[in-house]
C-alpha positions as CSV (number, residue, x, y, z in Angstrom):
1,X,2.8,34.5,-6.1
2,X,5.2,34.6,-9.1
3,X,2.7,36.2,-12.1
4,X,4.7,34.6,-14.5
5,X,3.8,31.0,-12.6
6,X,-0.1,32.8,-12.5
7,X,-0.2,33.4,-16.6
8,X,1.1,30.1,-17.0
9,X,-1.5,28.5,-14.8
10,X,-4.0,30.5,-16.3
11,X,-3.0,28.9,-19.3
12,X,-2.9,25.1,-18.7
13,X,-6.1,25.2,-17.0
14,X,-8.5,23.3,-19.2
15,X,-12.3,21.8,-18.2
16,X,-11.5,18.2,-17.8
17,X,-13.1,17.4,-21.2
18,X,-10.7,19.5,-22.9
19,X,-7.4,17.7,-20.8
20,X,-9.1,14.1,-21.6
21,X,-8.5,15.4,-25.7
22,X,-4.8,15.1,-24.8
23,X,-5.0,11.4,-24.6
24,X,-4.8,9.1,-27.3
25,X,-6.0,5.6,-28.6
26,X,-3.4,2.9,-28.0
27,X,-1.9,5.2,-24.9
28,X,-0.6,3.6,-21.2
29,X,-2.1,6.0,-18.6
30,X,-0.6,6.2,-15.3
31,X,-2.4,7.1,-12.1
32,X,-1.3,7.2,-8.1
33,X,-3.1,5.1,-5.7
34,X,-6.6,6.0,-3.8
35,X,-7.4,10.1,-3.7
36,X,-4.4,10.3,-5.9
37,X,-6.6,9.4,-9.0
38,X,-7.9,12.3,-10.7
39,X,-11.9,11.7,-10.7
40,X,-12.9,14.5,-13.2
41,X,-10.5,13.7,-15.3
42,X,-10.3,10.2,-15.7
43,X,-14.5,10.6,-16.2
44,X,-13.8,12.7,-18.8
45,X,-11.7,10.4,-20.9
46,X,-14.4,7.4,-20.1
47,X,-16.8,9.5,-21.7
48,X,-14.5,9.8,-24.8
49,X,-13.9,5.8,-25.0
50,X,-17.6,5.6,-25.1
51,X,-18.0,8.0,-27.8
52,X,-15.8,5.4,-29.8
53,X,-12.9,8.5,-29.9
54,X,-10.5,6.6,-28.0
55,X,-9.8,2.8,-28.0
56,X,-7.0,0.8,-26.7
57,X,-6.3,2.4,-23.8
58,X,-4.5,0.4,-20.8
59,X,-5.0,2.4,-17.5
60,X,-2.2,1.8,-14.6
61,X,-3.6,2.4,-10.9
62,X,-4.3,0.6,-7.7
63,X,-6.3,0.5,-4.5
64,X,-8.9,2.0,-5.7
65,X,-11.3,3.7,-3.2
66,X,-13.5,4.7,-5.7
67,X,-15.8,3.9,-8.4
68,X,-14.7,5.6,-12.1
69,X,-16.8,5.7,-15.0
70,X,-13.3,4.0,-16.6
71,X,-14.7,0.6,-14.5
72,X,-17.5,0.9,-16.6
73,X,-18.4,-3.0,-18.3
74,X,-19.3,-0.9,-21.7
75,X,-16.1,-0.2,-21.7
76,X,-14.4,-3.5,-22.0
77,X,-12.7,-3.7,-25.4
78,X,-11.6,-0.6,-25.5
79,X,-10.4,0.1,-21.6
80,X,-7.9,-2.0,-20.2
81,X,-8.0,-1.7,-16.4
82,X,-4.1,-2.4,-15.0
83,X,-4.4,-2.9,-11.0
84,X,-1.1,-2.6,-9.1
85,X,-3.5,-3.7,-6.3
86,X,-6.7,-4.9,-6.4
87,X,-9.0,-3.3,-4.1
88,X,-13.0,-3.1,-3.6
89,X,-13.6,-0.9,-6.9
90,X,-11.5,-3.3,-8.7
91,X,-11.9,-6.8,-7.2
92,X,-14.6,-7.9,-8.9
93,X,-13.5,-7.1,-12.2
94,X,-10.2,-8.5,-11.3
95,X,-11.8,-11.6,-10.4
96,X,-14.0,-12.1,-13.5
97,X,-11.4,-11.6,-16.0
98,X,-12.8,-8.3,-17.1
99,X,-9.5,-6.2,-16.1
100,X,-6.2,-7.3,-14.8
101,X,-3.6,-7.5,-12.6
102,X,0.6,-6.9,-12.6
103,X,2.1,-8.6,-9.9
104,X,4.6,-6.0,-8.4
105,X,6.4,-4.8,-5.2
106,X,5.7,-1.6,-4.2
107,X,8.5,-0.5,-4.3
108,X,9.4,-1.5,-7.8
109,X,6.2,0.0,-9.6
110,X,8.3,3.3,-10.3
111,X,10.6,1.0,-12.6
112,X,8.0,-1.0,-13.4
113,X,6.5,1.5,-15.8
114,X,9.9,3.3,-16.9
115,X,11.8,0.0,-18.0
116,X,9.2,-2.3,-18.3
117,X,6.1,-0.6,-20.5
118,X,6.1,2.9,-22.2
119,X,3.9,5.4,-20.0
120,X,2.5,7.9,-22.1
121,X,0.4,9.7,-19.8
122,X,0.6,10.4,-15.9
123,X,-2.4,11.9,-14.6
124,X,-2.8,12.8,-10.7
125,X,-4.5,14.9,-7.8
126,X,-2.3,17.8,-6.8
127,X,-2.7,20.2,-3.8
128,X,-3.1,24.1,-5.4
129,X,-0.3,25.8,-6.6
130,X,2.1,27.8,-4.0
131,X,3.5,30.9,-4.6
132,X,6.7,28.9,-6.3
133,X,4.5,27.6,-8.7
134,X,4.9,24.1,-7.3
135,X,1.6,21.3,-6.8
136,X,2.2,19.0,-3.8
137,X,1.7,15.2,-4.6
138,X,0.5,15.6,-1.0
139,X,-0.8,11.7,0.4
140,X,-0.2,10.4,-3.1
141,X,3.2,10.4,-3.5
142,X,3.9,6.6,-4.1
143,X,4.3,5.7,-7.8
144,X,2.8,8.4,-9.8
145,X,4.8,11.4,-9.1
146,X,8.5,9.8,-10.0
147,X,6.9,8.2,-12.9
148,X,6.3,11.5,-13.9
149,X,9.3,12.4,-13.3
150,X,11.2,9.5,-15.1
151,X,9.0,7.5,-17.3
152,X,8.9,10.6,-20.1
153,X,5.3,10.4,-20.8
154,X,4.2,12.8,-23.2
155,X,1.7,14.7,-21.1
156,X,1.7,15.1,-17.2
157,X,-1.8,16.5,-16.2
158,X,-2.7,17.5,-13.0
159,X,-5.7,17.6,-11.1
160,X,-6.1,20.3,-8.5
161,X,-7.8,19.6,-5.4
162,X,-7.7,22.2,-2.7
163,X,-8.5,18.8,0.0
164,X,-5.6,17.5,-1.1
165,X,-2.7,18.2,1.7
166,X,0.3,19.7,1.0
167,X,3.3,17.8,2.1
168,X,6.6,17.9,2.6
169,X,9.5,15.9,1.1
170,X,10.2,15.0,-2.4
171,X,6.7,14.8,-4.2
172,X,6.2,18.4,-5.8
173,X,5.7,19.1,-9.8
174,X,6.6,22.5,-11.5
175,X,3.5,24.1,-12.9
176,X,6.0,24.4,-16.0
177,X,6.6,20.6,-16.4
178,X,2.9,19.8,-16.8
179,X,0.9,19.9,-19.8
180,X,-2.7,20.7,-18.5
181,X,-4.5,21.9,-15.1
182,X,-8.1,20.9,-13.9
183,X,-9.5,21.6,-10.8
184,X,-12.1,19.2,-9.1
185,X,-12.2,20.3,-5.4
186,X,-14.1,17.2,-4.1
187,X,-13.5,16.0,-0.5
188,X,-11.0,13.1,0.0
189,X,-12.2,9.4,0.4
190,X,-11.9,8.7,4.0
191,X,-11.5,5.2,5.6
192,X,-13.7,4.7,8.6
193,X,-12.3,3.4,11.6
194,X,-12.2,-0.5,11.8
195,X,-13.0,-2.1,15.3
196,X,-10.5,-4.4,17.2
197,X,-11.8,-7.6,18.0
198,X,-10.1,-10.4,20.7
199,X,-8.1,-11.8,18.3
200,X,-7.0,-8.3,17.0
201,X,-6.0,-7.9,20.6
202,X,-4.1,-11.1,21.6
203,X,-2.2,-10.5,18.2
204,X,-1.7,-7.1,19.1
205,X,-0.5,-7.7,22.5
206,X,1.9,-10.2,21.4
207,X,3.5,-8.2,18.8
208,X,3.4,-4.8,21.5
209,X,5.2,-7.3,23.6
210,X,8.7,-7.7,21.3
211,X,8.7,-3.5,20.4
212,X,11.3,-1.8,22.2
213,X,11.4,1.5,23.2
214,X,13.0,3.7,20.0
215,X,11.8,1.3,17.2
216,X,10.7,2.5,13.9
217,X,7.3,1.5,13.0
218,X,5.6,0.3,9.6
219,X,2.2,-0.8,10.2
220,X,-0.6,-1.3,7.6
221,X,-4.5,-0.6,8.6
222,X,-7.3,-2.0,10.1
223,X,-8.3,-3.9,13.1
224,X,-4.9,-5.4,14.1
225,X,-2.3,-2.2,13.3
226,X,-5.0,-0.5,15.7
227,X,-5.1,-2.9,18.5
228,X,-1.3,-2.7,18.2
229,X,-0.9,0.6,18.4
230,X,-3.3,0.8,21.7
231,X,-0.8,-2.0,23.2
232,X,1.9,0.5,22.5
233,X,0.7,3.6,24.6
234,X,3.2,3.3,27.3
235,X,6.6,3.2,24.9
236,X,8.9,5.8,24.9
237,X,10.4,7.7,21.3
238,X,8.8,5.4,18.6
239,X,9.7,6.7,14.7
240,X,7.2,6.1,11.7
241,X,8.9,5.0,8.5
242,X,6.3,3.4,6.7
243,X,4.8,3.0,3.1
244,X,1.2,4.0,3.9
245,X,0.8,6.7,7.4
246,X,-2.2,5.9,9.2
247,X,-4.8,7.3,11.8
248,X,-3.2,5.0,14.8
249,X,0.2,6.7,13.8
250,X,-1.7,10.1,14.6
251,X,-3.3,8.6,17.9
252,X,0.5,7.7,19.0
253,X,2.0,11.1,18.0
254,X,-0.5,12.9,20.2
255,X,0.1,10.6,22.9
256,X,3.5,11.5,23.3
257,X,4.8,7.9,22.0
258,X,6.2,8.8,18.7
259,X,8.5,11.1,18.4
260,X,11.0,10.3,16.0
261,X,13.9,11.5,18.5
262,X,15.6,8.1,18.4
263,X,15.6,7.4,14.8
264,X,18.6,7.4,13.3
265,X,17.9,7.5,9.7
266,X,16.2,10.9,9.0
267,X,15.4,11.4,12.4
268,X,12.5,13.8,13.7
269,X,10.7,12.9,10.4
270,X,7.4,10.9,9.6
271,X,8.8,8.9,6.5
272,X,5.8,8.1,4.1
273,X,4.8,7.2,0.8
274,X,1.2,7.7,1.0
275,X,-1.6,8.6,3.6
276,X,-4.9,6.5,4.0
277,X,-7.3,7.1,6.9
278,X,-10.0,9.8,8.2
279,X,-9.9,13.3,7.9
280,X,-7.7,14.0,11.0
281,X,-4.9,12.0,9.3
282,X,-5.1,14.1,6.1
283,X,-5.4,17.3,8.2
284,X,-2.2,16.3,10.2
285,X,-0.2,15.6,7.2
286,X,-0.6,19.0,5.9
287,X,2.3,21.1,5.6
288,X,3.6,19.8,8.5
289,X,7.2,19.8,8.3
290,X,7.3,16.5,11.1
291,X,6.0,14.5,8.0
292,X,8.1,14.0,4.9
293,X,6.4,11.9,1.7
294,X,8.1,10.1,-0.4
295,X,8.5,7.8,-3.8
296,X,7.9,4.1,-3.0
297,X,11.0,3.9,-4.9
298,X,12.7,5.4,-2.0
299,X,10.7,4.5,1.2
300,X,10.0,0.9,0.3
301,X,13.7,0.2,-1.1
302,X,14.9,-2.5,1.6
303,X,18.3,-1.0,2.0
304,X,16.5,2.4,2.5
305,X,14.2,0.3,5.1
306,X,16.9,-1.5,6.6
307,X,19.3,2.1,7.7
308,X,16.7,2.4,10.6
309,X,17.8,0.5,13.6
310,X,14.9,-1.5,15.6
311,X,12.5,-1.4,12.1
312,X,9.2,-3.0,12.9
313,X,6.9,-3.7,10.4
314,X,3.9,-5.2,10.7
315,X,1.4,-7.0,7.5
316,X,-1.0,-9.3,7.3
317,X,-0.9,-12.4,5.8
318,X,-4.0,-15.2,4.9
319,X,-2.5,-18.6,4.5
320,X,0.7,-20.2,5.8
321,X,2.4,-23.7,5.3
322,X,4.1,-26.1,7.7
323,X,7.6,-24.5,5.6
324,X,6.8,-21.3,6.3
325,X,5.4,-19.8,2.9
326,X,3.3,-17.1,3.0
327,X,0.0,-16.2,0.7
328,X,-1.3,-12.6,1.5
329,X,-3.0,-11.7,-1.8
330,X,-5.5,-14.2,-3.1
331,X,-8.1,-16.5,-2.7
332,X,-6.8,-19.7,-4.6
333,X,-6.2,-18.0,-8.2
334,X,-8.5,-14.9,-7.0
335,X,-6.7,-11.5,-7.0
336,X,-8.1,-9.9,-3.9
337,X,-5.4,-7.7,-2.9
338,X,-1.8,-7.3,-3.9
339,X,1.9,-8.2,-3.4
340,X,2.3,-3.8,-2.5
341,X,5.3,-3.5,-0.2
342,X,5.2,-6.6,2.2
343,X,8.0,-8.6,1.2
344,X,9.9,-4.4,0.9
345,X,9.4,-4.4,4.5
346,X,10.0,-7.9,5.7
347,X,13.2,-8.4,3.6
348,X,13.8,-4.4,4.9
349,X,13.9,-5.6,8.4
350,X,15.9,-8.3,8.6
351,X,18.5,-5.5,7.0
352,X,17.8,-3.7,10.1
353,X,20.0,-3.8,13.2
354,X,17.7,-5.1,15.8
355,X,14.5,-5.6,12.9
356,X,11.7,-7.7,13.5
357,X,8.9,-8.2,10.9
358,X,5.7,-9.5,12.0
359,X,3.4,-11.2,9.7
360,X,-0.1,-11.9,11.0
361,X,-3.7,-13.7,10.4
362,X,-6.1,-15.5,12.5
363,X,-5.7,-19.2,13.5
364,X,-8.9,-20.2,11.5
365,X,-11.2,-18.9,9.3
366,X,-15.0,-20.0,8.4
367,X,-16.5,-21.2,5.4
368,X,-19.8,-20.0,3.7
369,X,-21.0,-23.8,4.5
370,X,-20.4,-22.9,8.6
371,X,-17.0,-25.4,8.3
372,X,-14.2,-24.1,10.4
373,X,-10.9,-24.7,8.7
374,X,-7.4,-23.5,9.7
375,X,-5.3,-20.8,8.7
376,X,-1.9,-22.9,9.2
377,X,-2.0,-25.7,6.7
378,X,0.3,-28.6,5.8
379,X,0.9,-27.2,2.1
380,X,-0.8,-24.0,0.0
381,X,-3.9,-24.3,-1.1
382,X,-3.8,-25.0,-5.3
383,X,-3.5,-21.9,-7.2
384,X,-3.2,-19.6,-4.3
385,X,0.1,-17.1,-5.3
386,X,3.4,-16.7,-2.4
387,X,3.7,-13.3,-1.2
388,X,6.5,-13.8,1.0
389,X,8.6,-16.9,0.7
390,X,9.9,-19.0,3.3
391,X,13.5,-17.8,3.2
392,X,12.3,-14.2,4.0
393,X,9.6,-15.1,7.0
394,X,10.4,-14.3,10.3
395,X,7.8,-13.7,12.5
396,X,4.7,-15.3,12.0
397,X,1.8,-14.4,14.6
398,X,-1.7,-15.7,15.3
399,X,-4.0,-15.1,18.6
400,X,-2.3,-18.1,20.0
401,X,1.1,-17.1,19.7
402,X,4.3,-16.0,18.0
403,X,6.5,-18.7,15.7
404,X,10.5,-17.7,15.0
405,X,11.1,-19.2,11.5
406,X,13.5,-17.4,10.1
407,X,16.9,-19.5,9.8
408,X,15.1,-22.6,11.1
409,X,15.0,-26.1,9.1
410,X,11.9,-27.4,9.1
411,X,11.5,-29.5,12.0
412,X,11.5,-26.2,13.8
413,X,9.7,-24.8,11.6
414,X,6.4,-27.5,12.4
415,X,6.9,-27.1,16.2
416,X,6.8,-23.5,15.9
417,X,4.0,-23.2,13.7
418,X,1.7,-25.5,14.6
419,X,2.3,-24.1,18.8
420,X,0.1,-21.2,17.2
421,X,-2.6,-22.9,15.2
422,X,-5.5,-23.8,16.5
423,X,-5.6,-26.6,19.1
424,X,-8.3,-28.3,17.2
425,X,-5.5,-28.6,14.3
426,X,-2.4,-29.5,16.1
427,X,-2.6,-33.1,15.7
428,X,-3.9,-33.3,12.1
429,X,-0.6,-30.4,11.3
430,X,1.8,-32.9,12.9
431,X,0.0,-35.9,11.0
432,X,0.4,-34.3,7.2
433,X,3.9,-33.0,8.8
434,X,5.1,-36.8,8.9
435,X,3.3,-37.6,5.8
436,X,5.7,-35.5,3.9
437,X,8.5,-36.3,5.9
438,X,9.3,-33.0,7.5
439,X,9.2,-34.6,11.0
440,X,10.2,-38.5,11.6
């Protein structure tokens, strides 16, 4: 290694107390998503807001995995927590008023902070140093490292984790462009595997169905991306250009189903933003030159999206109406996820030669009263916020089947739709259809 890179590592290192005095009241703090959020550090500046030695501080993140002493309800007044999406560390603050949430695309959260706020501080996990004197973003490219880059905070502070993977791709920050180095060498937060169930698997089998052989995947996690991807074991040359990489990804590779041959944007390369799953996802991301991460700015732009032929993606949606609107993010006014970089990837795909975006739920869902109530509905339910709007939708999928919407007026729209609902709500859909006069 470089010993002038060494002395000036040497020099920067500071115990995370000592980086958390580089912050000050009134400052916008930027972090990545998940393990990109620097635990130690961001501890260590709580501790300092409780002290009454900072106040006024807004702090910019999303899905957060974990609990930080930032969350902390003491620390209302003088903490504002800033979710890009809400997730279980965040949700119930979200929910109560306590913190808040900026509705964004994914793939607009770079500008978000450079044109729309001032960031004054971006703070982040980093892999160790290489020889070069370089930190890999590693699976936390996504927002923080090109608001680094661009948003001219006044400190960039790094956290070094040696868990974190180094990647390749454009994610890495000169040991001379940051202003303070901790180390914090705690093990990643892992996602446990999530189960398929039937309806997983009709959904899955359907969408496995419509993939042709060379498509480039985006697929989110849990139940339904994984009962996809077991529906998908006997395709040939699938690529991976996705926002988040995932375990099932992995499971494909080594089954001799991926293999990026037939991409032809950046082909032979994983394209990623950020990495969310087990161990063995992290551990196969690491400097493995297959895998390239990337900005959001760059892997969820649509035009980016839309230069690979035959893109698939595939999201998750909670609530549609008989026009085709979708709601993927709340509960009536309840933030309980975010807008992240579904409508990047549906909008990305019909850009696409040969595209298809899929957008799935379950028929019906179950109230805390033991009601069953469908998933399909004649209009929104009040308060609850569009995701994906009805002149973007293409592919809607439920466990009874897939509706075509896109480019269809509503009459088509109803048949389609209500064909996949529930057969208990078929007739009441086409009753409330008439009512408003979408069907004579």
């Amino acid at each position: 290694m470089n010993n002038r890179w060494q002395e000036m590592y040497k020099e920067k290192l500071q115990s995370a107390e000592e980086a958390a005095r580089l912050f000050e009241s009134g400052d916008t703090v930027v972090a990545p998503l998940s393990n990109g959020q620097p635990l130690a550090l961001v501890n260590a500046v709580a501790k300092r807001a409780r002290n009454d030695e900072l106040k006024d501080l807004t702090y910019v993140s999303g899905v957060d995995l974990r609990w930080f002493d930032l969350y902390h309800p003491d620390l209302i007044g003088k903490v504002l927590i800033d979710s890009g999406f809400v997730h279980i560390a965040t949700r119930h603050g979200v929910g109560e008023g306590m913190f808040t949430y900026t509705p964004c695309r994914l793939g607009e959260t770079v500008e978000m902070v450079s044109q729309c706020r001032t960031c004054n501080v971006v703070a982040m996990v980093v892999s160790p140093m290489d020889k070069h004197g370089f930190f890999s973003t590693g699976c936390n490219v996504d927002w923080g490292w090109e608001t680094a880059k661009t948003a001219n905070p006044r400190h960039i502070i790094v956290e070094v984790n040696e868990n974190m993977p180094r990647t390749y791709g454009n994610n890495q920050l000169h040991i001379s462009e940051v202003s303070a180095v901790v180390e914090n060498h705690i093990p990643l937060v892992e996602v446990p595997p999530i189960p398929t169930n039937d309806r997983d698997e009709k959904i899955g089998r359907f969408i496995a169905d419509m993939i042709e052989d060379g498509s480039c995947l985006q697929l989110g996690i849990g139940g339904m991306p994984n009962a996809i991807a077991n529906f998908l074991m006997d395709k040939k040359d699938l690529g991976i250009h996705s926002e988040m990489l995932t375990d099932s990804m992995v499971d494909l590779y080594n089954a001799g189903v991926v293999t990026c041959q037939k991409k032809n944007f950046m082909p032979y390369k994983w394209i990623g933003s950020f990495a969310m799953g087990s161990r063995k996802l992290y551990d196969f991301i690491d400097e493995n030159p297959l895998v390239e991460m990337h900005s959001t700015r760059f892997v969820n732009d649509p035009y980016i999206i839309g230069k690979n032929d035959k893109l698939i993606s595939v999201n998750a949606t909670m609530e549609v109406d008989l026009t085709g609107q979708c709601a993927s993010e709340s509960i009536g006014t309840m933030q309980y996820t975010g807008t992240g970089g579904q409508l990047d990837f549906v909008q990305g795909a019909w850009r696409s030669k040969g595209g298809k975006s899929f957008l799935t739920l379950y028929s019906t869902y179950t109230t805390k009263e033991g009601e069953v109530k469908s998933k399909i509905v004649p209009s929104l339910s009040p308060g609850i916020f569009t995701t994906v709007s009805r002149t973007d939708v293409q592919y809607i999928v439920t466990e009874y089947g897939v509706a075509f919407l896109k480019g269809q007026n509503l009459r088509t729209r109803v048949k389609e739709l209500v064909s996949i609902a529930h057969p208990d709500f078929r007739d009441w859909l086409m009753y409330e259809a008439r009512k408003q006069n979408f069907i004579p």
